[in-house]
KOLSE-631379 format. One record per residue: x, y, z of N, C-alpha, C in turn; residue in three letters. Coordinates in steps of 0.1 Angstrom, whole numbers, plus 5000, padded with zeros to 4 digits. Example, Ala and Ser with C-alpha at 12.3 -4.5 7.8 and 13.67 -1.06 7.14 Angstrom:
513249435078512349555078513249675078ALA;512849785071513749895071512950005079SER;
end
This chain:
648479425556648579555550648379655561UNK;648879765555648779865572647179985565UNK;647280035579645780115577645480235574UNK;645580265562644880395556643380365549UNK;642780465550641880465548640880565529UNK;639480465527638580545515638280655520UNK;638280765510637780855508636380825507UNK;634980865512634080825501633780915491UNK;634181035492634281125477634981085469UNK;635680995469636780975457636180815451UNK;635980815439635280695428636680615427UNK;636180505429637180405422637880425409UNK;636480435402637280445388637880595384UNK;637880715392638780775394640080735398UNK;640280695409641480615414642180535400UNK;642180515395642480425385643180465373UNK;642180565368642680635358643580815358UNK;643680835373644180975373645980885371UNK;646781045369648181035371648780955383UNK;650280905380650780765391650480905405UNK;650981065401650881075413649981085422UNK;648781145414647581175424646781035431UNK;647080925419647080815423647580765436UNK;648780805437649380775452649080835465UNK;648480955461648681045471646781025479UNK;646080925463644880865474644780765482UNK;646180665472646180545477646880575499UNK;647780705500647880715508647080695518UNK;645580755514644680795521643480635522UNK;644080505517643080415511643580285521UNK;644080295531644480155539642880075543UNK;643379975534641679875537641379805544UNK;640679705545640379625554640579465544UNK;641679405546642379315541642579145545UNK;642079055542641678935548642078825536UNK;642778765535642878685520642978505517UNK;642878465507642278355505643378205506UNK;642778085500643677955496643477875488UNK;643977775485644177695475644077555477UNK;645577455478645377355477646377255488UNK;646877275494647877195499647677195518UNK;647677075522647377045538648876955542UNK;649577005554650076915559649876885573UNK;649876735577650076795598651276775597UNK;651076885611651576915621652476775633UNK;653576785631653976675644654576775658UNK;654476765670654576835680655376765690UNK;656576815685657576765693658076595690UNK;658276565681658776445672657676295680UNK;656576345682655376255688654476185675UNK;652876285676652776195666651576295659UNK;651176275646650776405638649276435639UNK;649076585644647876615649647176645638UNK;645976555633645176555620644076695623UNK;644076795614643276885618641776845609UNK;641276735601640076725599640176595610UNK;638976605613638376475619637376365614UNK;638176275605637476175605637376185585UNK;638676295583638076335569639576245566UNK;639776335548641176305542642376365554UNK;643176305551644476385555645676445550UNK;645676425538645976475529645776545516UNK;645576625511645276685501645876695484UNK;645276685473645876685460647076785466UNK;648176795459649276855446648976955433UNK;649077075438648477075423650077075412UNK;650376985407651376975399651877095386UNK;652877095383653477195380653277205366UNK;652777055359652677045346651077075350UNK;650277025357648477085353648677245362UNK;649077295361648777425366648977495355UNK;648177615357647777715341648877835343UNK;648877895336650078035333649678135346UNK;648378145354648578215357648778195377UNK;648778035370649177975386650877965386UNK;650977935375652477945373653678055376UNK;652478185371653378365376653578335392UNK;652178335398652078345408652778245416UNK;652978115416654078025419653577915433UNK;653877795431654077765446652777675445UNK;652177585461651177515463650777615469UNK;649377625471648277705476647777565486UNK;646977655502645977585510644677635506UNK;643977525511642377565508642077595518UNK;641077685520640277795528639577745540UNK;639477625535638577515539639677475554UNK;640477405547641577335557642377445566UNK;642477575558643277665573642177665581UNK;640177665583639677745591639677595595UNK;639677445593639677325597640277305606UNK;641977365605643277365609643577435628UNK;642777545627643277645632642877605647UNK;643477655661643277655673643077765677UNK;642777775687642477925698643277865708UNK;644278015718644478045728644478145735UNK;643978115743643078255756644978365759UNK;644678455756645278565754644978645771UNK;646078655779646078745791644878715799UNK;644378605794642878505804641578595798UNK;641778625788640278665786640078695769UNK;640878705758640978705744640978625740UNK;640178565729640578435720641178475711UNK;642678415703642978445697643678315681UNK;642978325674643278215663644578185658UNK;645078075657646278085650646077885643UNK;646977905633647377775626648677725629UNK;648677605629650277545624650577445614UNK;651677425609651977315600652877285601UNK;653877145598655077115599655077025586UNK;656676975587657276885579656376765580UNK;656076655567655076555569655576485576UNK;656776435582657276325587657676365602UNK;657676285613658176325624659876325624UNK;660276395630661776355631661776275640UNK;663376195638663676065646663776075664UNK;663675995667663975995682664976075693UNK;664676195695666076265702666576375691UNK;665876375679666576515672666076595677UNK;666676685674665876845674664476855671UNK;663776925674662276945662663277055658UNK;661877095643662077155631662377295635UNK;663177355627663277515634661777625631UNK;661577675637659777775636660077895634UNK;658977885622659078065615657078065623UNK;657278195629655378285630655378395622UNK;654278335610654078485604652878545606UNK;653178665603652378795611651778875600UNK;650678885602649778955586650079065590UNK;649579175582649279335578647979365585UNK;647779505585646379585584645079515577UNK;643779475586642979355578643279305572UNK;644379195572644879045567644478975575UNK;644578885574644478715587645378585582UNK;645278505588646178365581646378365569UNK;645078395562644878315549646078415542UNK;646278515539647178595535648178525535UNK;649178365542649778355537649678185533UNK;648678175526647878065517649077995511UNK;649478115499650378055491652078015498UNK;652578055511653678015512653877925528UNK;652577885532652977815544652777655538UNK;652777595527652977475521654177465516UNK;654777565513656477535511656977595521UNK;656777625530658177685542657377575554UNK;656377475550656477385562657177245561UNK;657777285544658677125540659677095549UNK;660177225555661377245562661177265582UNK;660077345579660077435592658577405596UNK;658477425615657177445623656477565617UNK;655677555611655077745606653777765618UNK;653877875622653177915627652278055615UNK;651078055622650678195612649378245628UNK;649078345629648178415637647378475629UNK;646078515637645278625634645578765648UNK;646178825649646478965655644878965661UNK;644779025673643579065678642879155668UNK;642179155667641179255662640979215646UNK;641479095642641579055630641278895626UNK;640878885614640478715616639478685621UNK;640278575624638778515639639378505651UNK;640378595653640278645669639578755676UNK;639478765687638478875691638378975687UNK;637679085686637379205680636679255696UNK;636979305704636879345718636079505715UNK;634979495718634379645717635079725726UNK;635279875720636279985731637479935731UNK;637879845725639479805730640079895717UNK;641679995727642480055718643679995717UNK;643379965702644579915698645679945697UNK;646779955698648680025697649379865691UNK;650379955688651979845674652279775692UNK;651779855704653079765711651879645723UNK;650879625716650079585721649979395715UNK;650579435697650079365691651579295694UNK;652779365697653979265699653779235708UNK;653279295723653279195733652579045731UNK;651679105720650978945718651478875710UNK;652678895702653378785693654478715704UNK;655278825713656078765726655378685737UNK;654078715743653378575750653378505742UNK;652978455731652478375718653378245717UNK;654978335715655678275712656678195731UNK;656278235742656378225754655278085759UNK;654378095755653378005760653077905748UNK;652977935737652777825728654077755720UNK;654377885711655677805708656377765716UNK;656677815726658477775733658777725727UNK;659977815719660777755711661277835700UNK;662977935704662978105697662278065679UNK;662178135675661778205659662178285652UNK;662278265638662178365632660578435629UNK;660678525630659278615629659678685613UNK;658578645606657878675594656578775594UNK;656578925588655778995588655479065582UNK;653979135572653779215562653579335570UNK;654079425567653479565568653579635581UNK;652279675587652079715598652579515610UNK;652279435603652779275613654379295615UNK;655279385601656479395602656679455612UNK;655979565612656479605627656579605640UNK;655579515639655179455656656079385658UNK;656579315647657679205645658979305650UNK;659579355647660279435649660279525663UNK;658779575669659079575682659179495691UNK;658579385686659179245698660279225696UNK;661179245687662279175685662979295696UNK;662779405694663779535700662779485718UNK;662079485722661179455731662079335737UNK;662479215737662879085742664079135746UNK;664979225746666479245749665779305765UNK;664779395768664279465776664179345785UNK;663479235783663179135787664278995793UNK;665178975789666278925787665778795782UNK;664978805771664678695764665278665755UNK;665578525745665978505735664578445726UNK;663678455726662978365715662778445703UNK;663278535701663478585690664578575680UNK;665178515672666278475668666878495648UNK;665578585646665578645631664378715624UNK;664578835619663678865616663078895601UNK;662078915597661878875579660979005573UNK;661179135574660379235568660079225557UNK;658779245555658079235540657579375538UNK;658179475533657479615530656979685542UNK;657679665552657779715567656479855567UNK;655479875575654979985578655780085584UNK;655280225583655980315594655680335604UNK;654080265605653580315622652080235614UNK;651680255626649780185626648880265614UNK;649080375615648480485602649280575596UNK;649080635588649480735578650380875586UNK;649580875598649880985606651480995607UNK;652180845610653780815617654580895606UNK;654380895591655480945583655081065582UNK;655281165589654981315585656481355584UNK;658181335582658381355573658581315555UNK;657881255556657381265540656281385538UNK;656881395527656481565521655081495512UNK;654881395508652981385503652481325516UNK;652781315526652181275540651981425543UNK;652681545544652481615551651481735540UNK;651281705526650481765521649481725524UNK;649181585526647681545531647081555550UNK;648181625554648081595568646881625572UNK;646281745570645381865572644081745572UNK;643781665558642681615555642981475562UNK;644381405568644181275576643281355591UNK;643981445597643381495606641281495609UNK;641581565596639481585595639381455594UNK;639781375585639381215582639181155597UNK;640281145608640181095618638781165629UNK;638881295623637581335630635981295628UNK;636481255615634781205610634581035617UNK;635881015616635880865620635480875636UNK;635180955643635180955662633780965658UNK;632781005644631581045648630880865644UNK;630380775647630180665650628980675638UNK;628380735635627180735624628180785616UNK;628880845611629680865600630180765595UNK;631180705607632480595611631780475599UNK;630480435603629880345600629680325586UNK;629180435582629080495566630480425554UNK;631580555566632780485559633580395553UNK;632680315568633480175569632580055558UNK;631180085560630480005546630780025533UNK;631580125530631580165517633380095516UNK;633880075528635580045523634879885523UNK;633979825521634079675523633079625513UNK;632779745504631679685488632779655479UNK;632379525475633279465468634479525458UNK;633479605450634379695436635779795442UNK;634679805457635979915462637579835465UNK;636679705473638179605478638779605466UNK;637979525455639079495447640079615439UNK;639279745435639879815429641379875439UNK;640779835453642279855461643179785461UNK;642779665456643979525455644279545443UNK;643579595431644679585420645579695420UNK;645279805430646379905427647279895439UNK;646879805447648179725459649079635454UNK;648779555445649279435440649579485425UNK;651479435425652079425412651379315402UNK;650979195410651079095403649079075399UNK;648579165392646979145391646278995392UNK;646978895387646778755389646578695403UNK;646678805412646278765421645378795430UNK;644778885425643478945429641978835423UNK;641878795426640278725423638878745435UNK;638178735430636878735433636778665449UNK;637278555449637578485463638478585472UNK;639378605468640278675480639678805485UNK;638678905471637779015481636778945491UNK;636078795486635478745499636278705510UNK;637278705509637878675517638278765531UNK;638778895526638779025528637479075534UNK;636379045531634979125535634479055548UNK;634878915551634278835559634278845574UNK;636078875577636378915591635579085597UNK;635679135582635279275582633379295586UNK;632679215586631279175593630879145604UNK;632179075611632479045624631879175633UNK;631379125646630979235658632279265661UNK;632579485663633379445669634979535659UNK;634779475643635579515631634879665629UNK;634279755634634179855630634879955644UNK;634579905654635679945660637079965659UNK;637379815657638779805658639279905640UNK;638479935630639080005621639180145625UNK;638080205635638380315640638980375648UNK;639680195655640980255666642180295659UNK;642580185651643280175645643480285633UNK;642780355630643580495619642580595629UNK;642680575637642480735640643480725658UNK;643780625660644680595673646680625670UNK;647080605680648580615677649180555667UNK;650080635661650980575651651780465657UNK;652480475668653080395676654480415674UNK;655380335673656980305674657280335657UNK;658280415659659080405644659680325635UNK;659980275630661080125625662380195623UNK;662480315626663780375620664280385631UNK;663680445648664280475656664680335663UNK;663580155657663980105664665279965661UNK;665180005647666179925642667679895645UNK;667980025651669579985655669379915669UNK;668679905680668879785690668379645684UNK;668279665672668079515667669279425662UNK;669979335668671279275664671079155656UNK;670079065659669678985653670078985634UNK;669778865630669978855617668578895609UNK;668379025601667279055596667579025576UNK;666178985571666079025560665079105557UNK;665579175547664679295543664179245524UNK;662979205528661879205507661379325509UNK;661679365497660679535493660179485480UNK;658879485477657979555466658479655458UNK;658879705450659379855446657879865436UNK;656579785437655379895432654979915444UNK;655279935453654379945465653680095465UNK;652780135466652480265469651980335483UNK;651980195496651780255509653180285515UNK;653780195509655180275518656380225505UNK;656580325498656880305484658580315486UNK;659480275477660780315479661280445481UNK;661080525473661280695478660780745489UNK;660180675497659580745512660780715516UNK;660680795533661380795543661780665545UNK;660580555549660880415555661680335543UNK;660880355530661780275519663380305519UNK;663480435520665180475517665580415534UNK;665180435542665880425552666280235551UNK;665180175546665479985549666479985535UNK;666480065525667280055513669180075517UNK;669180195524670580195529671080115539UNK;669780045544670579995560671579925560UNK;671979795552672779705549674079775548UNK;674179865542675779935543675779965556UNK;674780025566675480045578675079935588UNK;674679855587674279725595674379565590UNK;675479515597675979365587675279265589UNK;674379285600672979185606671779185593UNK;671679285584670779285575670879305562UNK;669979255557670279175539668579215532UNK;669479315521668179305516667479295498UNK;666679275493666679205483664979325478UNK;665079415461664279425461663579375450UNK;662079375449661579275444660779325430UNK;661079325423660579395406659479355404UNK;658579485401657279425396656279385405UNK;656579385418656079345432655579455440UNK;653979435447653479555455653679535474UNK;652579595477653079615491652779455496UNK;652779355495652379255501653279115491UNK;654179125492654679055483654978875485UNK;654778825494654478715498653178655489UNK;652078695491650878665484650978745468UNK;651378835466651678925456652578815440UNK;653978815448654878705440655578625451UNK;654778495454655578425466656878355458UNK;656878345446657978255440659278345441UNK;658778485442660178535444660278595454UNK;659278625467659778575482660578455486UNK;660178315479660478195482662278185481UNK;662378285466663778235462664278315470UNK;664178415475665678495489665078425499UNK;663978395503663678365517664378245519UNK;663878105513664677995518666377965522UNK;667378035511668378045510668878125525UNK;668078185528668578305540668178175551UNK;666778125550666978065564667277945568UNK;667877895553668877785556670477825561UNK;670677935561672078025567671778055576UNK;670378085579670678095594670277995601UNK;669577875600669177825607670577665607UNK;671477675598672577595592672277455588UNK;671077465574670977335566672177285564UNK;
end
């Protein structure tokens, strides 16, 4: 998710019950601190058609099913196998980032090695939002690894990768680290998969690698694309520019470190996360009690009160609008249409809405009923455009 920020004069259960608009025009103001949960499903990983790297030691290796007939109605909306929370933090590796960052990431593949001399599997890395981490995509890296290497990261300053005191964070900081990422570990192009503010990083590596005369970038997958790092990037939008006055003071309270601190405890008491997730999320069935713990945990970390105050009070960074036309690659575009951080009538929504008529590289599909995160939101109907796209591109 990307980063706006609580008011602390504004009550939750205000938020809730005023009109859709003034409702929106706080949610503007409400980018949280976002980290989310799992469920049920483990695969390994095979590396390079060798042999399969068990991430418990000495434990099971494989995990229940949860079957389609014992799953309840509201696992059913929501769709798909879930991992357990357990097995991504089991799962996960570190690699030292520019010789001095640790930075987390998972992998999973297909259960079976391929045969002697094929190809390996084609690799999707997906890229969380504004305080997300791995777990955010719980529910779909057990069906997109039936097919494919999945990669998933924690972004610096998120997860359980470093949280670097004084380090300022920028959109072109976090793609340089998806482009070494995918340089040193994968080798091996990708499609890049991203929520939010991750969309866009995704998006400046992709515009970034032509500079480079790289190819590992080879498709891209926007999920409710951010406009910039904070609220600040869309000031033409006309409820951005009615709040501009008060993002400004906001950013100023945030430089004062005994304020900053205040703010930042109050965006991470439970009632507040959740009451942010049910008005982020179309699909309420997916908000539980686990995923605000899930959310609060990276946010404790030494380190996360910095990185929230670089991040909404630091540069908006790169546009998505200025940088989409050096993008040739094959893009898909999922939108949310409940979304209220970057809603369909903004600037960024109309602009990814028309693009397909003027760009034959991108395809886009919007998603009913669905909020800003829609992978975790309704993965069943990410799953149904997504697979079909990247069996075309990758030529099942």
């Amino acid at each position: 998710m990307d980063a706006r920020v609580i008011s602390p004069a504004v009550s939750s259960s205000t938020v809730l019950v005023r009109p859709s608009f003034f409702r929106r025009q706080e949610m503007l103001m409400m980018r949280s601190i976002i980290t989310l949960p799992s469920s049920s499903k483990w695969k390994p990983h095979f590396d390079g058609g060798t042999r399969a790297k068990i991430s418990r030691k000495g434990a099971r290796t494989a995990l229940l099913v949860i079957s389609s007939s014992s799953a309840s109605s509201t696992e059913a909306q929501i769709g798909g196998d879930i991992l357990e929370i357990a097995d991504i933090r089991d799962g996960c590796r570190k690699w030292l980032w520019k010789g001095q960052y640790s930075i987390n990431y998972f992998v999973s593949g297909p259960s079976s090695a391929p045969p002697p001399y094929a190809k390996p599997p084609p690799v999707l890395l997906l890229v969380h939002g504004f305080g997300a981490s791995i777990p955010h995509w719980r529910r779909n890296i057990p069906t997109l690894s039936e097919k494919f290497t999945v990669y998933a990261i924690d972004l610096l300053g998120f997860g359980a990768s470093d949280k670097p005191a004084g380090f300022t964070y920028t959109m072109e900081d976090w793609a340089q680290l998806i482009l070494d990422f995918l340089d040193e570990i994968v080798q091996q192009p990708a499609v890049l998969v991203g929520n939010s503010v991750g969309s866009l990083a995704c998006v400046i590596a992709a515009s970034a690698q032509y500079r480079r005369s790289t190819d590992m970038v080879c498709g891209l997958v926007l999920l409710n694309c951010a406009g910039g790092m904070n609220s600040k990037a869309i000031v033409d939008d006309w409820r951005i520019k009615l709040l501009l006055p008060l993002l400004w003071f906001f950013d100023f309270l945030l430089k004062q470190r005994g304020i900053a601190s205040v703010i930042f405890e109050r965006v991470k008491q439970r009632d507040n996360l959740k009451d942010i997730l049910l008005s982020v999320y179309g699909n309420k069935a997916s908000v539980d009690d686990e995923l605000v713990e899930i959310i609060r945990e990276p946010a404790n970390d030494e380190g996360a009160l910095d990185a929230f105050i670089s991040i909404v009070t630091g540069p908006p960074g790169p546009n998505p609008v200025q940088l989409m036309p050096t993008v040739s690659m094959p893009v898909l575009v999922l939108w949310g249409d409940q979304d209220p951080f970057t809603p369909l009538d903004g600037p960024v929504g109309k602009y990814f809405s028309a693009l397909p008529s003027n760009a034959p590289n991108v395809s886009l599909s919007i998603l009913p009923g669905v909020g800003h995160c829609p992978h975790d939101d309704r993965p069943d109907l990410v799953h149904e455009k997504l697979l079909p796209w990247l069996d075309c591109i990758f030529s099942f």
